[in-house]
C-alpha positions, 0 to 999 in steps of 0.5 A: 346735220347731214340732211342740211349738208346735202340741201347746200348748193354747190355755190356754198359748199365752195364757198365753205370750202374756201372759208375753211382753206382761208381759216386753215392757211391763217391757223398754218401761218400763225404756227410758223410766226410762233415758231419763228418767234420762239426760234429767235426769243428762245435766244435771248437771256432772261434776267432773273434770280441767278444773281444776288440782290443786295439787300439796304443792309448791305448796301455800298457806296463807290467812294472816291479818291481824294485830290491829294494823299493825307500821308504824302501831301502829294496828288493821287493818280488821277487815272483812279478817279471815279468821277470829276473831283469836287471842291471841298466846299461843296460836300452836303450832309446827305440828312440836309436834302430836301427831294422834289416831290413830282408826280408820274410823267402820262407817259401811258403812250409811249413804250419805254425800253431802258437800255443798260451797258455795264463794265462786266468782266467774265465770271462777274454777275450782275455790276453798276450799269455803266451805261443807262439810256432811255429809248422812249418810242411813240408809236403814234408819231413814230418819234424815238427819244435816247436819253442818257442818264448819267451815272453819278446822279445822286438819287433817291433809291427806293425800297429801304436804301440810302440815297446814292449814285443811280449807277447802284440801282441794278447793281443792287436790285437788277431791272425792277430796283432801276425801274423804281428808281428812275419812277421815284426821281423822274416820274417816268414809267419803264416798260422794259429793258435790254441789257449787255456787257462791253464784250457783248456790245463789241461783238454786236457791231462787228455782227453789223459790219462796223460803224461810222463815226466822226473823230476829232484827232485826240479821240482817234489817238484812242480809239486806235487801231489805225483810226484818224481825224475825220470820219472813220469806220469802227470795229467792235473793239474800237467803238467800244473805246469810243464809248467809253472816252472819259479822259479827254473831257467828262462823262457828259461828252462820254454819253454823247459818244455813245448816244452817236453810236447807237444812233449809227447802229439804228440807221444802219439796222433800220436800212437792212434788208429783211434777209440781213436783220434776221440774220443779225438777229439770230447772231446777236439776241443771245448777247442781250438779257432782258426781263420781258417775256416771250409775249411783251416781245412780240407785241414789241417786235409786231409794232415796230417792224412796220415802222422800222424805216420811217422813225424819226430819232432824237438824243438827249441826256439828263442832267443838262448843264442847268440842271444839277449842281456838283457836290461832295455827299458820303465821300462821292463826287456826285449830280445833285439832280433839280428833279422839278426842271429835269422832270418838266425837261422830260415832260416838254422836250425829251420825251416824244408825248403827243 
């Protein structure tokens, strides 16, 4: 081998020489990226077996309080309603509902990530998901889909559980349970999820400076804190009280609110310079918990950060206002889904398919 060496002429041996430099410098960078991933994933919290599963044996349902007290005659107070109360004529016997039975959606292009909010007190573990959206991205048209699914849809869940709110799926079976389900009754394919609790939520837009959002005068007399009619720039405290709005109207409007926050998050993270997403990065993944590895993170970071400032977002909820009736099934104000229109909805509108 040595004998070959010397026959080189000193043409090749520098260009063996810038060869093994090129292929060195790459080998050093590749180090520096996996050590600035690991920095940052290392970060994150992961999902995992520190909190109980409920088992179909010990499975619950979140009853509501009747209009009026059976002793009393007199009203219940309103502010303990789960949910919209329903006409008594409208309770179904849960054994009479007849489920669609769709097929998967081909959603094989799309990377959906299933973002969960839940109402989660310090000490607590794992609760219903208060919040659930759907954040499908194409990265091929570079289209992003937030679709709200409301909480007192009445789903099948799989895996041995009675039918119940699709708010129970991670409160019994954390991401995997809610994947199933959302599979079950939609036909969608979750790729992986992002979950934070409402103290998280706050401190993540106070880590991005606030947000802005138009109120009408009665959400501003609640969001507080000196907020008005009009456009207004929200604290984390503040936005949080946003999102969470339910008295003025229902949990459609409330799911508006807060697809306009995160709407607001996305443009004003996607407009930020390298040096301030980093830095907003490092302070805010150890508020999230996810159930992707290290490895299903980078392949998401490595496709979307070069598209960052070029997406091009629509929001959405399910069910729309067609596309469900209410009705009254184990004690449970609830959405009485139409799988077939909401799936076809998914299929032609809501989802960005090629």
């Amino acid at each position: 081998m040595s004998n070959k060496l010397k026959k080189l002429s000193k043409s090749q041996k520098k260009t063996i020489a810038v060869i093994s430099g090129i292929i060195l410098f790459l080998l050093l960078l590749t180090l520096c990226v996996i050590a600035v991933f690991s920095h940052y994933l290392g970060k994150i919290k992961r999902s995992g077996g520190d909190v109980p599963t409920i088992s179909p044996e010990h499975e619950d349902f979140e009853t509501d309080i009747p209009l009026l007290d059976e002793t009393s005659g007199l009203p219940n107070d309103p502010a303990n309603q789960t949910s919209a109360p329903v006409p008594a004529d409208t309770t179904l016997d849960p054994d009479s509902i007849e489920w669609a039975t769709g097929v998967a959606l081909a959603d094989d292009d799309l990377i959906n990530i299933m973002l969960v909010g839940q109402d989660r007190r310090p000490g607590e573990g794992r609760t219903r998901s208060d919040v659930m959206i759907l954040c499908s991205i194409n990265p091929d048209t570079k289209e992003v889909s937030l679709i709200s699914f409301l909480r007192d849809l009445y789903v099948q869940i799989p895996g041995g559980y009675s039918d119940n709110r699709l708010n129970v799926a991670y409160a019994f079976g954390g991401f995997p349970l809610l994947y199933e389900t959302m599979y079950v009754n939609f036909g969608v394919t979750i790729d992986g999820g992002l979950e934070v609790d409402f103290e998280g939520f706050t401190d993540i837009i106070d880590l991005l400076g606030g947000v802005d959002v138009e109120l009408s005068a009665a959400e501003a007399g609640i969001v507080g804190g000196g907020a008005v009619a009009g456009m207004n720039h929200l604290n984390g405290t503040q936005a949080l009280n946003y999102a969470r709005i339910r008295s003025l109207d229902n949990d459609f409007n409330r799911t508006g609110r807060q697809r306009l926050i995160l709407e607001s998050v996305f443009n004003k993270f996607r407009t930020s310079d390298l040096q301030t997403m980093l830095a907003f990065l490092d302070a805010a993944l150890p508020l999230l918990t996810t159930d992707m590895d290290n490895s299903e993170l980078v392949s998401l970071a490595v496709t979307l950060a070069p598209m960052a400032g070029s997406l091009e977002l629509s929001t959405y909820m399910v069910p729309t206002y067609e596309c469900y009736t209410f009705a009254s099934i184990r004690g449970m104000s609830v959405l009485l889904p139409d799988l077939d229109r909401i799936r076809e909805l998914l299929k032609t509108e809501y989802l960005p398919l090629a």
